[in-house]
C-alpha positions as CSV (number, residue, x, y, z in Angstrom):
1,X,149.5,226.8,28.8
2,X,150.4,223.7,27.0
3,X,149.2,222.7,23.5
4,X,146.4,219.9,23.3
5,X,149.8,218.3,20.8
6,X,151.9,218.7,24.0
7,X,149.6,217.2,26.7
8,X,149.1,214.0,24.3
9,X,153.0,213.9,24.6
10,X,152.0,212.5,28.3
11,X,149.7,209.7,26.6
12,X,152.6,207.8,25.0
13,X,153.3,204.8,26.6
14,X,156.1,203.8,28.5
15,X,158.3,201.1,26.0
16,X,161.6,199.9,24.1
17,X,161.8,203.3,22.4
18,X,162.9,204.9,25.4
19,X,166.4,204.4,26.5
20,X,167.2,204.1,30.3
21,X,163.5,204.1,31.7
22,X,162.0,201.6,34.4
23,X,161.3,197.9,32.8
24,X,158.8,197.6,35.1
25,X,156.9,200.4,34.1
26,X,156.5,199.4,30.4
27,X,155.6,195.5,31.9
28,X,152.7,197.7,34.1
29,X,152.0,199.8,30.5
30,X,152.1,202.8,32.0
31,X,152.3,206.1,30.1
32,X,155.0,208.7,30.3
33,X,152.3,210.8,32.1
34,X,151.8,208.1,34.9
35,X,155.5,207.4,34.9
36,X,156.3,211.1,36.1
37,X,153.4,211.2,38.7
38,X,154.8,208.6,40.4
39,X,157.8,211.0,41.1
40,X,160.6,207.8,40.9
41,X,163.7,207.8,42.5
42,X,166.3,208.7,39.8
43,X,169.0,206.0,41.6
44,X,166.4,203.3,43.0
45,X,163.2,203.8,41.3
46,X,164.2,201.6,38.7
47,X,165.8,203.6,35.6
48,X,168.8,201.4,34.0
49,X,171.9,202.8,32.8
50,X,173.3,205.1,30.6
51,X,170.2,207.6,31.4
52,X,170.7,210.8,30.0
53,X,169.1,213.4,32.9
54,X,168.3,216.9,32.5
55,X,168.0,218.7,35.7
56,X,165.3,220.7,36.6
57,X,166.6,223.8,38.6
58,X,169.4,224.7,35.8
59,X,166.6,224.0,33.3
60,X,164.4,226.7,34.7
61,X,167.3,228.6,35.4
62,X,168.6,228.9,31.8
63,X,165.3,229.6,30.2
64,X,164.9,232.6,32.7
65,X,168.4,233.9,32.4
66,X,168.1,234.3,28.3
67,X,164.6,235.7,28.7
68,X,165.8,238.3,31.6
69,X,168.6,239.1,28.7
70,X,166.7,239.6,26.0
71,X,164.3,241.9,27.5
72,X,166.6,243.9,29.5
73,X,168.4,244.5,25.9
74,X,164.9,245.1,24.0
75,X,165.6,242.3,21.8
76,X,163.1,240.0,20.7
77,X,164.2,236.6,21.1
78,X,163.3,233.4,18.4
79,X,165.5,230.1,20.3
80,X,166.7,228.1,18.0
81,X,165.3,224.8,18.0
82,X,167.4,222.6,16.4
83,X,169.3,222.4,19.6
84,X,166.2,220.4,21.4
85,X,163.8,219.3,19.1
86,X,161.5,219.3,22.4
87,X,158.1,220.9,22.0
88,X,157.9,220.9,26.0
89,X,160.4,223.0,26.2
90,X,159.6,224.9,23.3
91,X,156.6,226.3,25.1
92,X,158.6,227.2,28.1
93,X,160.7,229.0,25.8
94,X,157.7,230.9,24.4
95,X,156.2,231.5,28.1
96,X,159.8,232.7,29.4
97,X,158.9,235.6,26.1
98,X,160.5,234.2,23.1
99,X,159.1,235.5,20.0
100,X,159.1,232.2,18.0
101,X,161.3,229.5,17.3
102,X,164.2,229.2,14.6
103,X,164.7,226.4,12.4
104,X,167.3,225.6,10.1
105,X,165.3,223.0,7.8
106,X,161.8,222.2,6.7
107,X,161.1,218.8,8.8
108,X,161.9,221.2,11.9
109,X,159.2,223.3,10.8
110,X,156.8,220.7,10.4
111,X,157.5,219.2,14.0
112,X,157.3,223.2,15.2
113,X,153.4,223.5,13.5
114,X,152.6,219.5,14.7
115,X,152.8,221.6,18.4
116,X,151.2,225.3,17.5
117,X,154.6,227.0,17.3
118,X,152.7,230.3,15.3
119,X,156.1,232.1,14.8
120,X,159.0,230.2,12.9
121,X,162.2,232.5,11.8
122,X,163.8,229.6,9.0
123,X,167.8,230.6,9.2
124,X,168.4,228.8,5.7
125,X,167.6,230.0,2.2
126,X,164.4,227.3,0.9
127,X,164.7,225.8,-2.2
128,X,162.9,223.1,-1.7
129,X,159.4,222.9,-4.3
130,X,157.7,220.6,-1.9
131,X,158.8,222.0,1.6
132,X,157.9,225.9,-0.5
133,X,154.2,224.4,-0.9
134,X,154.0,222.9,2.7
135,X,154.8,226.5,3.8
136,X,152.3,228.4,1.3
137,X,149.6,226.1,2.9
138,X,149.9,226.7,6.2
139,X,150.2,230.5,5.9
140,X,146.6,230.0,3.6
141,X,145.3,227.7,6.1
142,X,146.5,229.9,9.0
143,X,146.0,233.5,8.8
144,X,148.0,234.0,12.2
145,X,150.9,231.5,11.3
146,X,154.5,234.2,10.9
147,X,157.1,232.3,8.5
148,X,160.6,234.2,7.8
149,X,163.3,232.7,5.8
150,X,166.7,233.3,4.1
151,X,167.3,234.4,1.0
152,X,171.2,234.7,0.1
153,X,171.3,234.1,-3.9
154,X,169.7,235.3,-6.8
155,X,168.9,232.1,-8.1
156,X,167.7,231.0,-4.6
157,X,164.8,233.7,-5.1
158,X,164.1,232.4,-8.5
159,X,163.5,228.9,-7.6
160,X,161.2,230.1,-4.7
161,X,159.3,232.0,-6.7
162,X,158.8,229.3,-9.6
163,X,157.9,226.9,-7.0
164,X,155.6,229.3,-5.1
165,X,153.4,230.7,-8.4
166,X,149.9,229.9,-7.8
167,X,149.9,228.7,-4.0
168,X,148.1,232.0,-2.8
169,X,150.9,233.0,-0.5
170,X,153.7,235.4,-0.5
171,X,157.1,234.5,2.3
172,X,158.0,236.8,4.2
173,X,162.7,236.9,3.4
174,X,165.3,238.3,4.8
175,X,168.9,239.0,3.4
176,X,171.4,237.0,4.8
177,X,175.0,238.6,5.0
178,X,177.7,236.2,4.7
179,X,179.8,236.4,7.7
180,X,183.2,236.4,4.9
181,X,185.6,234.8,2.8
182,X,185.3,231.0,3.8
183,X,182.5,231.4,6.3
184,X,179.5,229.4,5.5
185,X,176.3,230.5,3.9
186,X,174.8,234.3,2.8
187,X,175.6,236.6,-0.4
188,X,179.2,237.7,0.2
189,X,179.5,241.3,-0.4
190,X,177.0,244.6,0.0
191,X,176.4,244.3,-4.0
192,X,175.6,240.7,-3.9
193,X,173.2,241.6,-0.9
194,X,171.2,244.3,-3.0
195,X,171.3,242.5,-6.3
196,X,169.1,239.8,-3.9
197,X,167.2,242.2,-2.8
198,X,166.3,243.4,-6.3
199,X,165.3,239.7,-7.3
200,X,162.8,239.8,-4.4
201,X,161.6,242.7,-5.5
202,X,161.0,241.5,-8.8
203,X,158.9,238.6,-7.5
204,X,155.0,238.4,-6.7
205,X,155.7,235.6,-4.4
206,X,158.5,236.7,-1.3
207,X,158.2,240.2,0.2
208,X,161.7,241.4,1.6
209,X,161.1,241.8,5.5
210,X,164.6,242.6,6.6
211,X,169.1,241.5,6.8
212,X,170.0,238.7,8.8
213,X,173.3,236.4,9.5
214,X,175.5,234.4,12.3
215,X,178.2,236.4,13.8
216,X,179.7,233.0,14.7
217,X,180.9,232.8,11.4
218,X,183.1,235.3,11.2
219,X,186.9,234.0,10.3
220,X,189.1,234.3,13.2
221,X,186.4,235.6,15.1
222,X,187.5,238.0,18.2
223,X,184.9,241.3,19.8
224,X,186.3,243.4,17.2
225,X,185.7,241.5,14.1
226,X,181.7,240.3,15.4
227,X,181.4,244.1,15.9
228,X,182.6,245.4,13.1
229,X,180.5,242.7,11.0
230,X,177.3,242.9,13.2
231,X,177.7,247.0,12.4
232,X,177.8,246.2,8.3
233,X,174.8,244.4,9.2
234,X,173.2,246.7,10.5
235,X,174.5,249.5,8.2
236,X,172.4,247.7,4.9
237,X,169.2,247.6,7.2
238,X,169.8,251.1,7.8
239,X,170.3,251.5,3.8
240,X,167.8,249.5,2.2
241,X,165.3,251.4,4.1
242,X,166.1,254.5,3.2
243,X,166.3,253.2,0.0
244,X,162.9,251.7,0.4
245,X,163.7,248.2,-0.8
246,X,161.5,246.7,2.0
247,X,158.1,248.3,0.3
248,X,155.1,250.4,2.0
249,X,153.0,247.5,3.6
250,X,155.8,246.3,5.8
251,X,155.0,246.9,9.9
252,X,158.1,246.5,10.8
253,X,161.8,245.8,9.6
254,X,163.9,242.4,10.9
255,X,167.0,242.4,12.0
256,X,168.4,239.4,13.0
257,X,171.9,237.7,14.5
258,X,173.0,236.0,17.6
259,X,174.4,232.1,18.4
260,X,175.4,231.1,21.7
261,X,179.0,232.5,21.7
262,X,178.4,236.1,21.1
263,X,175.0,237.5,21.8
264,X,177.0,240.3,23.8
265,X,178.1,241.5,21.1
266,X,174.2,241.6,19.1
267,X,173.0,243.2,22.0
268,X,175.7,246.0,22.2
269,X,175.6,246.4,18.1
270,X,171.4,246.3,17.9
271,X,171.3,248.7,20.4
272,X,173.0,251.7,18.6
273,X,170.6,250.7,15.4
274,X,169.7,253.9,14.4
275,X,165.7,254.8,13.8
276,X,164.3,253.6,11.3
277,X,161.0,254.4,8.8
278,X,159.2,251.3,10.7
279,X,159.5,249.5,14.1
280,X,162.5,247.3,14.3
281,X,162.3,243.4,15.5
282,X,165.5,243.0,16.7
283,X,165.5,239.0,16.7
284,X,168.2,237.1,18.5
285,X,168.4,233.4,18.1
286,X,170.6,231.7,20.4
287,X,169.5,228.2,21.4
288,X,172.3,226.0,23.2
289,X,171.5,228.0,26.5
290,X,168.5,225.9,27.3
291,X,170.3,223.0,28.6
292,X,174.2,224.6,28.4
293,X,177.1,222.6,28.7
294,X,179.8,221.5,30.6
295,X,182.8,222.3,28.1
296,X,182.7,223.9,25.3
297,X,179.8,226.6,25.5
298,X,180.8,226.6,29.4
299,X,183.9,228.3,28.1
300,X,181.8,230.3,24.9
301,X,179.3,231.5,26.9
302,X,179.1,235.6,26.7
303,X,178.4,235.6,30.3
304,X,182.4,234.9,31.0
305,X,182.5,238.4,29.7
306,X,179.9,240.0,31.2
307,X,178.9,238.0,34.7
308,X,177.6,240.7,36.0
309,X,174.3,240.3,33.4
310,X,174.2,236.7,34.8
311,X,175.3,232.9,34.1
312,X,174.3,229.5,32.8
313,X,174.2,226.1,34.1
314,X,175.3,223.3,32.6
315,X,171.5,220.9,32.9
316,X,172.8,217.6,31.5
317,X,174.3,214.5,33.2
318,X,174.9,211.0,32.0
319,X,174.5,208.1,34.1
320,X,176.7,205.2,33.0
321,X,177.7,202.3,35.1
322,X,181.4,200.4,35.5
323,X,181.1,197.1,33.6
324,X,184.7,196.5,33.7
325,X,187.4,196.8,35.8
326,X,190.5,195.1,34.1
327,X,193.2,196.9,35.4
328,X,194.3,199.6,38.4
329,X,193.9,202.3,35.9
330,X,191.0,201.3,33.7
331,X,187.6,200.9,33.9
332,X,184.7,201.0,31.1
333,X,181.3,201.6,31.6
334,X,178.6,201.3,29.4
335,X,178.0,204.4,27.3
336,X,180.1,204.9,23.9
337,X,179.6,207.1,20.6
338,X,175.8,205.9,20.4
339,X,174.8,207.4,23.5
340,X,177.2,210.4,24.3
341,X,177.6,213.7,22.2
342,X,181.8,213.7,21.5
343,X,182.1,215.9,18.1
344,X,183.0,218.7,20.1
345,X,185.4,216.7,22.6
346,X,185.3,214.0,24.8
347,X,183.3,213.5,27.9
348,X,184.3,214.5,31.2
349,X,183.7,212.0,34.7
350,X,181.7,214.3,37.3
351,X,180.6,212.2,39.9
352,X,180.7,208.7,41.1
353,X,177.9,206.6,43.1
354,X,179.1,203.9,45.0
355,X,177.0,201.1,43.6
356,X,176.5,199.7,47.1
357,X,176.0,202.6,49.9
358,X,174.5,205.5,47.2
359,X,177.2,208.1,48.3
360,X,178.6,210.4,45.9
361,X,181.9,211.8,45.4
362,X,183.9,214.2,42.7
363,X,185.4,211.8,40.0
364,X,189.0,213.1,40.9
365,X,191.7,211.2,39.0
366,X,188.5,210.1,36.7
367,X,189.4,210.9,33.0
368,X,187.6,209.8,29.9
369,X,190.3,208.8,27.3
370,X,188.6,207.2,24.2
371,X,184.9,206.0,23.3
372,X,184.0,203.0,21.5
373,X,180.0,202.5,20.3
374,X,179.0,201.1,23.2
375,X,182.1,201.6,26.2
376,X,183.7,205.3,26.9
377,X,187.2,204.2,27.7
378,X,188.4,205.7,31.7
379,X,191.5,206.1,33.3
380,X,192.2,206.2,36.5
381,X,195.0,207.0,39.1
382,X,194.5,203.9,41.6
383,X,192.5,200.3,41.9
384,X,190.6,202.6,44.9
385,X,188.8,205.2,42.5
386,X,186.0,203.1,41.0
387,X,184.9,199.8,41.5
388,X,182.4,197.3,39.1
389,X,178.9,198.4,39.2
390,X,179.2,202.2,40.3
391,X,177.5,204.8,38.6
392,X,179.7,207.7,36.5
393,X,178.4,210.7,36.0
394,X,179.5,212.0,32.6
395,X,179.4,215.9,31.4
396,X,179.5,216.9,27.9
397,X,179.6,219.7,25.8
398,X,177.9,220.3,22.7
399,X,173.7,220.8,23.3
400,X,172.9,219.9,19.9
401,X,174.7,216.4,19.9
402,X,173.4,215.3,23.1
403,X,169.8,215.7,22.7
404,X,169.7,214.2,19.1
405,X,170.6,211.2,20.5
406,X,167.8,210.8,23.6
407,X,164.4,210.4,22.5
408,X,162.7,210.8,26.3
409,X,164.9,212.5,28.8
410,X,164.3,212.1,32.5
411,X,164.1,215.5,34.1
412,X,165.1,215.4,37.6
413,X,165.1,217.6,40.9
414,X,167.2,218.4,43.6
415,X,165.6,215.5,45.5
416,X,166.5,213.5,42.7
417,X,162.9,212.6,42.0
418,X,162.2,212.5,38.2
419,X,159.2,214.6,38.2
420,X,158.6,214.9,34.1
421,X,160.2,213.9,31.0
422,X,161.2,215.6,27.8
423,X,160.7,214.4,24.3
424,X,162.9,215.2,21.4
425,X,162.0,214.3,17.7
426,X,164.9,214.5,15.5
């Protein structure tokens, strides 16, 4: 059931912050609430171009596919919502089973409690004196609210527990394991991972809760490596239990991996986790699945591996229209860098609408060369492929990229009604 945060979401009024969405309806001053009602036509109810679209069968289809995983696999499952920013569908996520909801920084976790999110799993070590105190609060205020974060240094711990001394609340940490030599964050070595754990320890402030990291960081990563990592992982769990670094009033232990690109590979590693003293939340944290892509998580995605546990859909489509037509083999419509996600390549032409009749065809001999701020930059094979005024459909890769830059995202059917709309707030 949506939050009272989320309904209000529906309350906002139609207006210039929105990007592609009926004139008309912010001249009527309707709300986003009465726009979706009305169920408009995606192609003549009015929207203007580029419209980012997310479509409503691969939606739903995504968000049941990664739950279906993660309980088939007994892992519990905390999305990571950096990739959305969208409480609407971070409620989906949570009724399709997801534990909680990762962040990687504190305004994330701020947006997540503005919408009742009462589990947040912070994948960064916190530093931060005022964004420490913001957390303390809410875990006084809220005696149901779950906070886990990173610890990966020594003196990490110590400025967390300077900053936390007299705030009435002790955060929850886990260990992060660096991935290796010129991966990105997390103590490097075992030794540097108990000499962590020992500063924790040493504090009145954090209580160590379990290990954690991003198999996606391994160098060169291939199925060996991620396994072989995701098993030293694993392997200190096992150890600082026995060793009983995680003290006698924990319920259970955390163990925690898993991107978008190799949740296989947690699922086959967790699995041979050996019993511990205490229940084990085995917490997975993938979070580009919700909308997918059509490039490069469409060629990441585990389930080219293993299709026989199921597949993605790529949800996203950009509208753009042909503004220019200056040669036989060019043509530019009306989307560039400030509406399109391109750090993880360049766009690629789907579908074209004939401007005049509405029909549809594959953008063959369509190719998206270049991008400009406000033009993406086509090729084309003949004067006969596009024509001034029809709509391109553009795929993209990159989840995170794409909805940063839509604040209110159409979502449409297979009637291509636009039947409700999705917020972001970056």
């Amino acid at each position: 059931m949506a939050s009272d945060a989320v309904r209000r979401l529906a309350d906002e009024p139609v207006d210039h912050r929105f990007k592609g969405l009926p004139p008309d309806a912010q001249a009527a001053g309707l709300t986003v609430g009465e726009l979706a009602a009305q169920g408009r036509d995606l192609y003549t109810g009015g929207f203007t171009t580029p419209v980012l679209t997310l479509d409503a069968d691969a939606l739903e289809h995504n968000l049941t596919v990664l739950g279906e995983y993660s309980a088939r696999h007994g892992l519990a499952f905390a999305p990571h919502g950096k990739t959305c920013m969208a409480p609407q569908l971070f409620e989906r996520q949570l009724a399709h089973g997801a534990w909680g909801i990762t962040a990687a920084v504190p305004h994330q976790a701020r947006v997540y409690r503005a919408f009742g999110i009462p589990r947040i799993f912070l994948a960064n070590e916190l530093v931060d004196p005022a964004a420490l105190r913001w957390v303390a609060a809410e875990l006084v205020a809220d005696p149901g609210f779950r906070f886990v974060c990173y610890v990966d240094s020594v003196r990490g711990v110590q400025l967390m527990d300077r900053a936390l001394q007299g705030q009435g609340a002790r955060i929850d940490v886990v260990v992060e394991l660096g991935a290796g030599e010129g991966a990105r964050t997390g103590a490097r070595t075992d030794e540097d991972c108990r000499a962590v754990a020992d500063a924790v320890a040493a504090t009145g402030t954090l209580r160590l809760v379990g290990i954690a990291g991003y198999e996606a960081e391994v160098p060169d990563a291939d199925p060996e490596k991620v396994h072989a990592w995701l098993r030293r992982l694993t392997g200190l769990a096992a150890e600082f239990d026995k060793a009983g670094r995680f003290g006698p009033d924990l319920e259970e232990i955390v163990v925690s991996a898993g991107g978008s690109a190799w949740f296989d590979a947690v699922a086959d590693v967790f699995e041979e986790l050996p019993e511990l003293s205490r229940p084990v939340l085995k917490l997975l944290r993938s979070g580009a699945y919700v909308s997918h892509d059509h490039g490069w998580y469409g060629r990441l995605t585990p389930f080219n591996r293993v299709p026989a546990e199921g597949g993605l859909r790529p949800a996203f489509r950009l509208w753009t229209q042909v503004v220019s037509r200056p040669s036989p083999t060019q043509a530019f419509v009306n989307a560039g860098k400030r509406d399109i996600a391109y750090d993880l390549g360049l766009p690629e032409a789907e579908l074209v609408r004939d401007a005049l009749d509405g029909t549809e065809r594959p953008a063959t001999g369509i190719r998206v060369v270049k991008l400009s701020d406000q033009h993406a930059w086509l090729e084309t094979g003949s004067a006969e492929d596009l024509q001034v005024g029809d709509w391109v459909a553009l795929g993209m890769s990159h989840p995170c990229t794409i909805f940063e830059k839509w604040p209110l995202i159409p979502v449409v059917g297979a009637d291509g009604r636009v039947g409700d709309y999705v917020r972001t707030f970056f």
